[in-house]
MIDOSE-1310 file (N, C-alpha, C; in nm, 2 decimals, decimal comma, always signed):
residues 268
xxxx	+3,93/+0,43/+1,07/+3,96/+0,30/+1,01/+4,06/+0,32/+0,90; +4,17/+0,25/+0,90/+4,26/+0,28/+0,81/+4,22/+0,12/+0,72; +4,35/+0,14/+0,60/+4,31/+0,06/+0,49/+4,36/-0,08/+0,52; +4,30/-0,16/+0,50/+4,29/-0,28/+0,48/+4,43/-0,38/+0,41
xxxx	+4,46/-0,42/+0,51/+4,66/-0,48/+0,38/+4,58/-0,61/+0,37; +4,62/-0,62/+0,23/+4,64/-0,83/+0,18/+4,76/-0,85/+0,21; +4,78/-0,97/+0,25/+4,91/-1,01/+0,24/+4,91/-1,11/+0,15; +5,05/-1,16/+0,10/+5,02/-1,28/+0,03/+4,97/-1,41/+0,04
xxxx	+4,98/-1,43/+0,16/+4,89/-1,58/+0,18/+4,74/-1,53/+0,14; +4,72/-1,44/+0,19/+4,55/-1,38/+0,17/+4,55/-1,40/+0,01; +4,66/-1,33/+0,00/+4,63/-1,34/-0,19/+4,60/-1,45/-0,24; +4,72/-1,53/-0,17/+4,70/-1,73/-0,26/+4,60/-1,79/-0,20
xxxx	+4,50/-1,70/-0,12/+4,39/-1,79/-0,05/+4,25/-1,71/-0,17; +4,25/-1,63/-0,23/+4,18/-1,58/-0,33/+4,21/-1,65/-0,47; +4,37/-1,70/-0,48/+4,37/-1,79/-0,63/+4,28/-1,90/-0,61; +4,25/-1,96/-0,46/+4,20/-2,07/-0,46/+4,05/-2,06/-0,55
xxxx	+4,05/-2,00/-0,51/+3,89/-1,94/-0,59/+3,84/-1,94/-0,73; +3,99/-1,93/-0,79/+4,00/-1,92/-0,96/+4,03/-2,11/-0,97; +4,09/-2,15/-0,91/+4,15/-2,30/-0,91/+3,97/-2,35/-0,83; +3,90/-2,37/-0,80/+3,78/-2,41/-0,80/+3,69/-2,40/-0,88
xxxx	+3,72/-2,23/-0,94/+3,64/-2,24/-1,07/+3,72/-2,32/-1,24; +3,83/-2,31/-1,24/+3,91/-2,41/-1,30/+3,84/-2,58/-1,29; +3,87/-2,61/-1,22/+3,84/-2,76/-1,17/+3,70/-2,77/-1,21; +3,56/-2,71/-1,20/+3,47/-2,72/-1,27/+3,49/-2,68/-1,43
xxxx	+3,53/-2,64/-1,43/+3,51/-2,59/-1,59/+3,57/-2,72/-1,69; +3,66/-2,73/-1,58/+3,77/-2,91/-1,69/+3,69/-3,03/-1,62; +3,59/-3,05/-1,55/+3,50/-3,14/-1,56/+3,43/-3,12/-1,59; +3,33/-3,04/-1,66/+3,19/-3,01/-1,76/+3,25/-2,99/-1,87
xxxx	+3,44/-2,99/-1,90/+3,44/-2,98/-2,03/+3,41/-2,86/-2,11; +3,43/-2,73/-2,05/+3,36/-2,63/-2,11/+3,48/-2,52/-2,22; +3,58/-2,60/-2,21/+3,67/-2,58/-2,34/+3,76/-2,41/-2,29; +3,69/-2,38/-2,18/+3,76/-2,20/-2,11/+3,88/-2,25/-2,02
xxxx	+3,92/-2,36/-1,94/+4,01/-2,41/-1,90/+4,18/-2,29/-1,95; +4,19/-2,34/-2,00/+4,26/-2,25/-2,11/+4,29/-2,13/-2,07; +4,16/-2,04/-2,12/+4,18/-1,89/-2,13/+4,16/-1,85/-2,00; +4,09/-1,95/-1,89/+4,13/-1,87/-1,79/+4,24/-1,89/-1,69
xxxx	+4,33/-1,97/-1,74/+4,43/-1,94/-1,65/+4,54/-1,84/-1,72; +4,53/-1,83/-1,88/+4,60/-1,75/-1,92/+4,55/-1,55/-1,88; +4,36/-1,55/-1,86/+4,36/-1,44/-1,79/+4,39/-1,41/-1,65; +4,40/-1,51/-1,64/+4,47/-1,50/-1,43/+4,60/-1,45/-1,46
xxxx	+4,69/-1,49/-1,53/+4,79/-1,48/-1,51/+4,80/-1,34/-1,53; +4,78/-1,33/-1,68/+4,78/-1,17/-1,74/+4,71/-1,09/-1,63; +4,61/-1,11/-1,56/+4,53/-1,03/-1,43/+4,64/-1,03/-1,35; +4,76/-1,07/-1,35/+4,87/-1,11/-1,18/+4,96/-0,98/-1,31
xxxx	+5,02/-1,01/-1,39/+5,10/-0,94/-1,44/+5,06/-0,77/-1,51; +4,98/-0,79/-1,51/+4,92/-0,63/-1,57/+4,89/-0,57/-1,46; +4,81/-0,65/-1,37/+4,79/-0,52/-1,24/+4,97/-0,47/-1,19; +5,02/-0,59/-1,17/+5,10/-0,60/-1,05/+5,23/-0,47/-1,18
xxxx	+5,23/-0,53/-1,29/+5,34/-0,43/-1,38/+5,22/-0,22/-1,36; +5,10/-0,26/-1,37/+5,05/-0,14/-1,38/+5,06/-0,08/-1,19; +5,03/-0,15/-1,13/+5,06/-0,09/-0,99/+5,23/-0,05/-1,01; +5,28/-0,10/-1,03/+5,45/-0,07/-1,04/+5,47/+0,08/-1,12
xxxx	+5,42/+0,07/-1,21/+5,44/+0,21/-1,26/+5,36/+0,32/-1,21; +5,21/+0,29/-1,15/+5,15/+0,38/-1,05/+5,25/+0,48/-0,95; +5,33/+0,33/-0,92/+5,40/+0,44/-0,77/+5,50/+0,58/-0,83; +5,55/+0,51/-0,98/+5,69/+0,61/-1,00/+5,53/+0,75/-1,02
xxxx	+5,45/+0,75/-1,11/+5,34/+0,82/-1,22/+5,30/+0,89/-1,11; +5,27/+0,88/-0,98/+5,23/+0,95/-0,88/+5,36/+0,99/-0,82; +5,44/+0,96/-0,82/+5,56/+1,04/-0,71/+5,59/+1,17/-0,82; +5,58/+1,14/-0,96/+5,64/+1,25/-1,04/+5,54/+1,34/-1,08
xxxx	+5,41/+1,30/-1,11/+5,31/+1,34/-1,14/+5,29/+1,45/-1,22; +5,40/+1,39/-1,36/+5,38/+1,50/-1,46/+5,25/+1,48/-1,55; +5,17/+1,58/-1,57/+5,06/+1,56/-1,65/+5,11/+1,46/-1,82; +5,26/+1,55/-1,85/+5,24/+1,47/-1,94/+5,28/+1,33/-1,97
xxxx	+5,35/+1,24/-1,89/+5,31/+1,14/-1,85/+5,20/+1,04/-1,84; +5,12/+1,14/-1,77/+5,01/+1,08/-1,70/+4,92/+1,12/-1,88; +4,91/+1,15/-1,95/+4,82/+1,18/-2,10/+4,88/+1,08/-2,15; +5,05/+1,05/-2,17/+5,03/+0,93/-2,20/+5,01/+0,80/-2,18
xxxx	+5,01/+0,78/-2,05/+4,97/+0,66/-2,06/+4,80/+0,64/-2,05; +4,75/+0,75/-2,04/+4,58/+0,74/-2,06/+4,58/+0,73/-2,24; +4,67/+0,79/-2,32/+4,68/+0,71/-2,46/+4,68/+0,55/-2,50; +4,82/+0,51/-2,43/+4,86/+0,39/-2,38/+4,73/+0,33/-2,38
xxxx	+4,67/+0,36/-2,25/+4,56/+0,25/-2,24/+4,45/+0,29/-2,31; +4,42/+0,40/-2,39/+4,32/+0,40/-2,50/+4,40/+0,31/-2,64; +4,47/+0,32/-2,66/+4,54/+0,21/-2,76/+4,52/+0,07/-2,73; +4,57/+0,04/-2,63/+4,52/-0,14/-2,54/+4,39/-0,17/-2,58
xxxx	+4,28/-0,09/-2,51/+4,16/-0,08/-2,53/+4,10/-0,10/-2,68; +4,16/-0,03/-2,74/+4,11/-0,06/-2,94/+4,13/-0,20/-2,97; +4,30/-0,22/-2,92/+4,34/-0,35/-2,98/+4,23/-0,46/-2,96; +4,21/-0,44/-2,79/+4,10/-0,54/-2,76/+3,98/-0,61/-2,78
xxxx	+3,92/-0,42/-2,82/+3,79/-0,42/-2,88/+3,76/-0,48/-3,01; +3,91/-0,49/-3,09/+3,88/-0,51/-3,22/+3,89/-0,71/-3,20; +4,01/-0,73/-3,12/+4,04/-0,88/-3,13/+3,88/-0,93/-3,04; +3,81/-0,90/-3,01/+3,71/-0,93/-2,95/+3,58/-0,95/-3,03
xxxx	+3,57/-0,90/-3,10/+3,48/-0,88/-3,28/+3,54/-1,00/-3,41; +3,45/-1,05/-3,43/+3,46/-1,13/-3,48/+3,43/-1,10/-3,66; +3,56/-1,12/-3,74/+3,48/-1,03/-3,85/+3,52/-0,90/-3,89; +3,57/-0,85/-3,75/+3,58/-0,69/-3,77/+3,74/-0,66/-3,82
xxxx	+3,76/-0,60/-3,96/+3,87/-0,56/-4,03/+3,95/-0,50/-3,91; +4,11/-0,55/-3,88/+4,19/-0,48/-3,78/+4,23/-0,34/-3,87; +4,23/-0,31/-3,96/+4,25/-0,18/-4,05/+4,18/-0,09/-3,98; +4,12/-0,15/-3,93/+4,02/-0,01/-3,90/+4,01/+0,02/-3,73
xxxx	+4,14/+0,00/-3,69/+4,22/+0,01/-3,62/+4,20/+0,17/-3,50; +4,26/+0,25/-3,68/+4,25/+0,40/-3,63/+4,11/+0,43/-3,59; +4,01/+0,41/-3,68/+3,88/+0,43/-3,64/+3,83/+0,40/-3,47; +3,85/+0,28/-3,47/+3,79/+0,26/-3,33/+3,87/+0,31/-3,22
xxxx	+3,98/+0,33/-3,21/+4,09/+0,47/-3,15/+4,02/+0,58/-3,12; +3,99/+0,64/-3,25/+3,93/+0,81/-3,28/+3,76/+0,77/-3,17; +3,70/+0,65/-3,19/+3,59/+0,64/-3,12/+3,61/+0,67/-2,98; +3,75/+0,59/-2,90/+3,71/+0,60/-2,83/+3,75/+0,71/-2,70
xxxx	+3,88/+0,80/-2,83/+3,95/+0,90/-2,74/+3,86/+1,01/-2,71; +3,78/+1,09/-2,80/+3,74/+1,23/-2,78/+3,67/+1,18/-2,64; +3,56/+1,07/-2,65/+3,48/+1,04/-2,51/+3,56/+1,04/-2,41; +3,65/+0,93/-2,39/+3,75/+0,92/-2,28/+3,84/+1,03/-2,23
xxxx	+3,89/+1,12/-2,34/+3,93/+1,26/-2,26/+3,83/+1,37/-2,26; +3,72/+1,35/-2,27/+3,58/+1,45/-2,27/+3,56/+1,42/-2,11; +3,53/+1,33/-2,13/+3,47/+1,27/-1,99/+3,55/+1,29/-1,83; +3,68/+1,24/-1,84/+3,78/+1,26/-1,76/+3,80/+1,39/-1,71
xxxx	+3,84/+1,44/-1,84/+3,83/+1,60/-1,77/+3,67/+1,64/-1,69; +3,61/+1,64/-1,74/+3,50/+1,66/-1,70/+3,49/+1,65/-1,53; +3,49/+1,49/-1,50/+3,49/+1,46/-1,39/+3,58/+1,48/-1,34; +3,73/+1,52/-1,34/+3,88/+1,55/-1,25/+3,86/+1,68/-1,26
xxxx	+3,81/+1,77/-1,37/+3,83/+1,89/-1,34/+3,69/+2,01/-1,29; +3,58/+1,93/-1,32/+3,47/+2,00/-1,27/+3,37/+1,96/-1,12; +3,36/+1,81/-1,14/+3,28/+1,72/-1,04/+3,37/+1,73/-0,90; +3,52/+1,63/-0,94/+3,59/+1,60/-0,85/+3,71/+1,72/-0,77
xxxx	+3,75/+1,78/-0,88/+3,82/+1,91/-0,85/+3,93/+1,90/-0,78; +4,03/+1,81/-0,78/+4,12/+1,76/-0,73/+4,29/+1,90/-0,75; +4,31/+1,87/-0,64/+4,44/+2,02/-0,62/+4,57/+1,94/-0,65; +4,62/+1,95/-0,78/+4,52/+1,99/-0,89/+4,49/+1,90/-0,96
xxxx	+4,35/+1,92/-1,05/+4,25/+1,83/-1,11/+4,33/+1,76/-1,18; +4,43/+1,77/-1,25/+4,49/+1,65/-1,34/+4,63/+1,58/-1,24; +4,62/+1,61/-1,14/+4,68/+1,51/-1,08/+4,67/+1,35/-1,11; +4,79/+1,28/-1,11/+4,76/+1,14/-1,16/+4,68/+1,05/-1,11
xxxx	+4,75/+1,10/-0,93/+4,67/+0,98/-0,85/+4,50/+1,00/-0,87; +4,42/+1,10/-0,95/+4,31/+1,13/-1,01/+4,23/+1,09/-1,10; +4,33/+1,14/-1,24/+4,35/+1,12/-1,37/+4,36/+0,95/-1,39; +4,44/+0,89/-1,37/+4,47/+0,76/-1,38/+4,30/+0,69/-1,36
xxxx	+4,25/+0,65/-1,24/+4,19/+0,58/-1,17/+4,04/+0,60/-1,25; +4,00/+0,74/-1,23/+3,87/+0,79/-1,33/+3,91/+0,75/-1,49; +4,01/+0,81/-1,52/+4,05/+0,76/-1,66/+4,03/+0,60/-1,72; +4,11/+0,53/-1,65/+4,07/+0,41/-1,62/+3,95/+0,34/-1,65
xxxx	+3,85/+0,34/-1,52/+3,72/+0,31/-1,53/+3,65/+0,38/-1,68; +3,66/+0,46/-1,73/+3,57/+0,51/-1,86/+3,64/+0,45/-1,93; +3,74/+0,45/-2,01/+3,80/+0,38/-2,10/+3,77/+0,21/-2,07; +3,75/+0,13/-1,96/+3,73/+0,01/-1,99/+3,60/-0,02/-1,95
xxxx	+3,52/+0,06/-1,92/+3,37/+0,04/-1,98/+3,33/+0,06/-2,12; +3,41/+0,17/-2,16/+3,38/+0,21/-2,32/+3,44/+0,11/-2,41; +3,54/+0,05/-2,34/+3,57/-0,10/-2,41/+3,51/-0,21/-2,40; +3,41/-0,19/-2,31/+3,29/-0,30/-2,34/+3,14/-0,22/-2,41
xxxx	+3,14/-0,13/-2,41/+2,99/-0,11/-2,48/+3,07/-0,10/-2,65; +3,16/-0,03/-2,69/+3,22/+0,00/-2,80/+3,20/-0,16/-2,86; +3,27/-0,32/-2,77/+3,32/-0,42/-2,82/+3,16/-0,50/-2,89; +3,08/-0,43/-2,80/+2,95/-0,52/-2,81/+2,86/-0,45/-2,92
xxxx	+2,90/-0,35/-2,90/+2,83/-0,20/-3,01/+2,91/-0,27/-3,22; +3,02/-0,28/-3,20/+3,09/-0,35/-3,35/+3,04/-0,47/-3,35; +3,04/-0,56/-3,29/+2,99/-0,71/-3,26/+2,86/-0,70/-3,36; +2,79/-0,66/-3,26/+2,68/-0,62/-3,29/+2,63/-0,58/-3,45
xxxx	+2,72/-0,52/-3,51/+2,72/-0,41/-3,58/+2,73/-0,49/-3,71; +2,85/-0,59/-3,71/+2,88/-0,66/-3,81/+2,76/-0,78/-3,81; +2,73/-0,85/-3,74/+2,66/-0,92/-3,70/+2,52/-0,96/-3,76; +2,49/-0,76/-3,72/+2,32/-0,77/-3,82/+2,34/-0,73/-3,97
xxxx	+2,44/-0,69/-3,99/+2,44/-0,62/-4,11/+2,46/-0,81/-4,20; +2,53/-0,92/-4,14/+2,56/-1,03/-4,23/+2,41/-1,07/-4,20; +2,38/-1,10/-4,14/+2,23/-1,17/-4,12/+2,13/-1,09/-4,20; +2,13/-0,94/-4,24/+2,03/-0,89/-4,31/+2,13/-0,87/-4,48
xxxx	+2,22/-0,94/-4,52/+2,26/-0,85/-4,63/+2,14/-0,85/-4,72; +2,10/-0,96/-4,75/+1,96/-0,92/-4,85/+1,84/-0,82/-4,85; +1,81/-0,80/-4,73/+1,78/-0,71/-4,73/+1,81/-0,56/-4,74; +1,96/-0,57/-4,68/+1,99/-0,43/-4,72/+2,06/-0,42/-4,88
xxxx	+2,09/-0,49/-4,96/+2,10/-0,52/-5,05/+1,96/-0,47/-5,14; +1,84/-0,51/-5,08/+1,72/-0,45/-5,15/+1,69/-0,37/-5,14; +1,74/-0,29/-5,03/+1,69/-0,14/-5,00/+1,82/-0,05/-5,08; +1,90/-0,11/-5,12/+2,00/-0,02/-5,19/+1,96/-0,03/-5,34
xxxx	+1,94/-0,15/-5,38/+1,86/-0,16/-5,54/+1,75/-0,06/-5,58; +1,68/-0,03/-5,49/+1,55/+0,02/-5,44/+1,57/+0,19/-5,42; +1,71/+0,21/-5,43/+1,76/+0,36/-5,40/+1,80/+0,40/-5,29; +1,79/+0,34/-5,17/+1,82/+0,38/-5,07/+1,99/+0,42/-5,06
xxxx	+2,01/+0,50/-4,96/+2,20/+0,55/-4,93/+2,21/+0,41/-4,84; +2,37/+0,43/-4,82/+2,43/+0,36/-4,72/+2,34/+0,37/-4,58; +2,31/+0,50/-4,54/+2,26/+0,53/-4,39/+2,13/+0,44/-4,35; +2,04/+0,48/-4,49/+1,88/+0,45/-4,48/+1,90/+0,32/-4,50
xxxx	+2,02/+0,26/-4,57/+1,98/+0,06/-4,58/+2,02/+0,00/-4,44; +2,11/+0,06/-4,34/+2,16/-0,02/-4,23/+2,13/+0,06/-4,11; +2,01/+0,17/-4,12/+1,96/+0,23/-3,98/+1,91/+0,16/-3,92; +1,88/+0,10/-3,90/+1,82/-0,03/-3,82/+1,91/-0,15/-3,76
xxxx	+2,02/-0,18/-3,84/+2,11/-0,21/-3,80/+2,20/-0,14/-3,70; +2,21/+0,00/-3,71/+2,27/+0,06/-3,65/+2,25/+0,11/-3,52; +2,07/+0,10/-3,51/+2,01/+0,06/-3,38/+2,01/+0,05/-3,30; +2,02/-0,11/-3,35/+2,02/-0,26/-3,27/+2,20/-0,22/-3,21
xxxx	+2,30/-0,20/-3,28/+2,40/-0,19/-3,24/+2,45/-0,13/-3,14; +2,39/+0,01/-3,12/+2,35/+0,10/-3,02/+2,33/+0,04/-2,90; +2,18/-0,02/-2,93/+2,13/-0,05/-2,82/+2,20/-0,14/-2,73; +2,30/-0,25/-2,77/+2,35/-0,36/-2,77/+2,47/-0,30/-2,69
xxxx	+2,54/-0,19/-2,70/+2,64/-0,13/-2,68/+2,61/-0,08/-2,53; +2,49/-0,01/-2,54/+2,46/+0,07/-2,44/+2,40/-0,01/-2,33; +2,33/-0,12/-2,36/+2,22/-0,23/-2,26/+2,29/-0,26/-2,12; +2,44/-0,36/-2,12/+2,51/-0,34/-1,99/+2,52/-0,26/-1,92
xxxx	+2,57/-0,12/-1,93/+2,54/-0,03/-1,87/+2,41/+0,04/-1,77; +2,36/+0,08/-1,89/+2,23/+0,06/-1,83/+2,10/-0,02/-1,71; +2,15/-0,15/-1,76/+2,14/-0,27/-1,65/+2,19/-0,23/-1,54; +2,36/-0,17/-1,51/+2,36/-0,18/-1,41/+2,35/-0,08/-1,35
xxxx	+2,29/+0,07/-1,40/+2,24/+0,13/-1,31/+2,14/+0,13/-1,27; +2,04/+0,03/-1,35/+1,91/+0,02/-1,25/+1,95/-0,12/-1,12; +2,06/-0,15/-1,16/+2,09/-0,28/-1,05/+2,11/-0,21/-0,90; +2,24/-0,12/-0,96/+2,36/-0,05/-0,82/+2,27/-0,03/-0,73
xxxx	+2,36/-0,08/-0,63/+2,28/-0,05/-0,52/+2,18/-0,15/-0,41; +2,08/-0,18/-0,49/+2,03/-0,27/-0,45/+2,08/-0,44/-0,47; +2,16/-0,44/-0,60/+2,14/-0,61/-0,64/+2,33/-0,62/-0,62; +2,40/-0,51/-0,65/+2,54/-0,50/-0,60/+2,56/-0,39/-0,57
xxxx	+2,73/-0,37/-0,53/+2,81/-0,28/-0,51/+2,88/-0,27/-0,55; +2,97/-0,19/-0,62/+3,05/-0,15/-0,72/+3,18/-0,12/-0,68; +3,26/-0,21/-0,74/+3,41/-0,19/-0,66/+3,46/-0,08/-0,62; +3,46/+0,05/-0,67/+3,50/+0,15/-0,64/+3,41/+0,22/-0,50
xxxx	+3,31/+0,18/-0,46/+3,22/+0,19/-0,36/+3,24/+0,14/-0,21; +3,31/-0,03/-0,26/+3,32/-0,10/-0,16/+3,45/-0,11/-0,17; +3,55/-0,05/-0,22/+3,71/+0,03/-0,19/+3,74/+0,09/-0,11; +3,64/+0,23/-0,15/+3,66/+0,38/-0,02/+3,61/+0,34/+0,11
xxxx	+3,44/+0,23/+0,10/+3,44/+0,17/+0,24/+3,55/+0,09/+0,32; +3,56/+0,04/+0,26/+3,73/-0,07/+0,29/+3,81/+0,05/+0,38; +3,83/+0,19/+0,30/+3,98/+0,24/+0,31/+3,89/+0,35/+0,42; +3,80/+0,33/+0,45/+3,71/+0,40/+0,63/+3,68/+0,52/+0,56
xxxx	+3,61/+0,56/+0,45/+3,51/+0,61/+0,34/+3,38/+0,61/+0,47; +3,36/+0,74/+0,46/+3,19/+0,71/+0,49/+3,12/+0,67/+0,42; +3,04/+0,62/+0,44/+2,93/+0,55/+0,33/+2,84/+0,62/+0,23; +2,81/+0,74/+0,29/+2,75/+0,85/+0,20/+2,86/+0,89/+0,10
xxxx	+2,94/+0,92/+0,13/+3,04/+0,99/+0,04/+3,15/+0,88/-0,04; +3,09/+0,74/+0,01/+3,16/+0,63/-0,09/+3,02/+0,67/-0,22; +2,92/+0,66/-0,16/+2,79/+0,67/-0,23/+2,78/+0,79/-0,36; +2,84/+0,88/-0,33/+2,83/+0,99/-0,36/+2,94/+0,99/-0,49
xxxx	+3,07/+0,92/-0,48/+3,13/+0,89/-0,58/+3,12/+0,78/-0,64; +3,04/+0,70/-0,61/+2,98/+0,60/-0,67/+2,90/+0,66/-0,81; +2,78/+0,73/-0,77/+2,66/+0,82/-0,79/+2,78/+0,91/-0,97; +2,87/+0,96/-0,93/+2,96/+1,05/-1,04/+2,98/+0,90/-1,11
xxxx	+3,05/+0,76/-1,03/+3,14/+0,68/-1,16/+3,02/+0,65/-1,23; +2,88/+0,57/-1,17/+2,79/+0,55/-1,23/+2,77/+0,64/-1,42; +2,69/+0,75/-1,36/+2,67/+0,84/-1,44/+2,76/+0,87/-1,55; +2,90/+0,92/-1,54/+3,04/+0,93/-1,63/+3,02/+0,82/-1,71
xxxx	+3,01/+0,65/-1,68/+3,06/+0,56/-1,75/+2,90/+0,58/-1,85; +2,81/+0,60/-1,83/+2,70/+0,59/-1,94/+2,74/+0,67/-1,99; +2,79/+0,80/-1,98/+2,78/+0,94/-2,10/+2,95/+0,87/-2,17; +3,02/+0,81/-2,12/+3,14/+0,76/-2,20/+3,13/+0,65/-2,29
xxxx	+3,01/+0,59/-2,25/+2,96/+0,43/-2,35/+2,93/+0,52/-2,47; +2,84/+0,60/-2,40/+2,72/+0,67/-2,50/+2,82/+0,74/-2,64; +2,88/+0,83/-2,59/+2,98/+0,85/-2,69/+3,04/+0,76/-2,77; +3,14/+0,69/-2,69/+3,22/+0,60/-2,78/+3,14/+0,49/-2,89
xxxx	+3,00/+0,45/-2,83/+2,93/+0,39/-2,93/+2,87/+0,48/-3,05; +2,84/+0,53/-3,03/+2,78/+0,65/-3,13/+2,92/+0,72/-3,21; +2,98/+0,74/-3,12/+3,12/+0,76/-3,23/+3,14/+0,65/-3,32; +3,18/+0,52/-3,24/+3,22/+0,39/-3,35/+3,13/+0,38/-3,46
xxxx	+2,99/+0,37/-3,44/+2,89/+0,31/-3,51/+2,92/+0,41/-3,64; +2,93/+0,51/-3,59/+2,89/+0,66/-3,73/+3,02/+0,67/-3,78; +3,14/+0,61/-3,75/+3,25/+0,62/-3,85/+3,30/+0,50/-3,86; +3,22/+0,37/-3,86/+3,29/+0,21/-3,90/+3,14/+0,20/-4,01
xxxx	+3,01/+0,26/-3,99/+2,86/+0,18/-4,11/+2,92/+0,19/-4,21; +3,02/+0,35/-4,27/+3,03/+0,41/-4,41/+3,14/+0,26/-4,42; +3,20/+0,23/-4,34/+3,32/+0,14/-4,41/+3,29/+0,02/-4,47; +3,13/-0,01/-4,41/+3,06/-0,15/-4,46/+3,04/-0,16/-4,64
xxxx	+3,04/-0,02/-4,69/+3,03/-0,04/-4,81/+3,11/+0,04/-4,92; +3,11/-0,01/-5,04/+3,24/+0,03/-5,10/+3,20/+0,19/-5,16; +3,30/+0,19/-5,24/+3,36/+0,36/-5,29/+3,18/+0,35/-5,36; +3,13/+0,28/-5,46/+3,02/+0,28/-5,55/+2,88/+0,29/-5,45
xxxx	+2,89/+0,25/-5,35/+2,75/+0,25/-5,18/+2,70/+0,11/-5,23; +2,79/+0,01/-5,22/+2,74/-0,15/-5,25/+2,78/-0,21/-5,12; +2,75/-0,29/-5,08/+2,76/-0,35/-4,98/+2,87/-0,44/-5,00; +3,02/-0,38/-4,90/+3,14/-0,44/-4,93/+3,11/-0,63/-4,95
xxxx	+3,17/-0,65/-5,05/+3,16/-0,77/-5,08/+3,21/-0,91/-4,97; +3,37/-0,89/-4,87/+3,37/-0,93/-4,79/+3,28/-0,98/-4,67; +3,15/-0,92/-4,66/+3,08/-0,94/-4,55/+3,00/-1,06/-4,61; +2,98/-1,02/-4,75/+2,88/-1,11/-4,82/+2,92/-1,26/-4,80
xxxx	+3,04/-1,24/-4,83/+3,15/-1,37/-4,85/+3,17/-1,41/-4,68; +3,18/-1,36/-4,60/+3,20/-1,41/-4,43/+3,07/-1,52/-4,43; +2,91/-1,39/-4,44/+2,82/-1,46/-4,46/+2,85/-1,58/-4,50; +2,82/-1,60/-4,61/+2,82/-1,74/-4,68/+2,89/-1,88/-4,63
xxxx	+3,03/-1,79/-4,60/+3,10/-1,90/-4,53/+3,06/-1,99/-4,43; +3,01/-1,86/-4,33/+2,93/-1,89/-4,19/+2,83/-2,00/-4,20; +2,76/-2,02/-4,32/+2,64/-2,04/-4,35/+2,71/-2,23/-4,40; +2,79/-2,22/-4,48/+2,86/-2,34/-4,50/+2,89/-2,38/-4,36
């Protein structure tokens, strides 16, 4: 079984799909109208500009190339995470960067050069695709992990405020917050490996079937992407959290005053 071609009509028979969920959304009034046709579009333009540069990045297939644009899209990825957080200082920019590179090139190698073993392992057509999937899962557990993060810390300032009066450091007034943030980070994922399988199938699963994959051995690298994207959340959250809490409070270990002030506003 060879691979499966869309053609374009097929294609504009799949927009219909997004234009029916459109047309509900602007009759219930649900105010997403908007952003989703500006994410369609950007979904038509980023695949279609990133497939475009796929074909040159695999014909040349210089590694270093291919590192950068796995930078590239670890940079994309920050910006997003951060414009996605509500609250969360863009300064701190570099920070959530540093979170989420060491995991994302930890991980990748890992899987292109030990699991997958590709001749040779940093091949793009490789590198790219595995790279890919970790970095934009870690840009969802990372987004929900700061969210999170800022979140409890304004809803508890008084309290952490008392545990600082009280003596406590920076670490011991927002361990609990830092948690919650964890957990929050890590919970999607999670979810869906107890899902896979039984409640869905996972694009990359139902690809290689598509492209006449046996089904074990779609399974099988299913089984690696599964696995890789938790130990890449896992990192990049645990990275963020442990180098964005110290920034919650000032040079003196007071609870930056900004948050206090978001608070309140919120509250108005």
């Amino acid at each position: 079984m060879s691979v499966i071609p869309i053609s374009d009509w097929q294609l504009a028979l799949a927009v219909g799909l997004v234009v029916i969920t459109a047309v509900i959304t602007a009759l219930l009034r649900l105010g997403l109208l908007k952003s989703l046709i500006i994410a369609t579009l950007r979904t038509f333009a980023q695949l279609f500009l990133m497939g475009w540069a796929l074909r040159y990045l695999f014909a040349w297939d210089n590694p270093w190339l291919t590192g950068g644009l796995l930078l590239f899209m670890i940079g994309f990825a920050t910006y997003t995470a951060l414009e996605r957080v509500s609250g969360a200082p863009k300064r701190h920019y570099g920070l959530t960067f540093l979170s989420l590179l060491p995991g994302s090139v930890l991980i990748t190698t890992i899987v292109c050069g030990l699991v997958i073993q590709g001749d040779p392992w940093y091949s793009a057509r490789v590198v790219i695709p595995i790279g890919g999937m970790i970095i934009g899962n870690s840009l969802n557990g990372i987004s929900l992990a700061l969210d999170r993060l800022y979140s409890e810390v304004r809803s508890h300032t008084g309290e952490i405020e008392t545990l600082l009066a009280l003596g406590a450091g920076p670490w011991e007034a927002v361990r609990d917050r830092v948690r919650a943030a964890l957990r929050a980070g890590m919970t999607p994922i999670i979810n869906s490996m107890m899902a896979v399988g039984m409640v869905f199938l996972p694009g990359m699963m139902v690809g290689q079937i598509l492209a006449g994959a046996e089904a074990l051995t779609a399974i099988r690298y299913q089984i690696v992407v599964m696995l890789m994207l938790a130990a890449a959340v896992a990192i990049g959250s645990l990275l963020l959290v442990a180098l964005h809490y110290k920034k919650l409070f000032t040079a003196e270990e007071a609870l930056d005053p900004a948050l206090i002030e978001s608070r309140g506003s919120t509250k108005r």
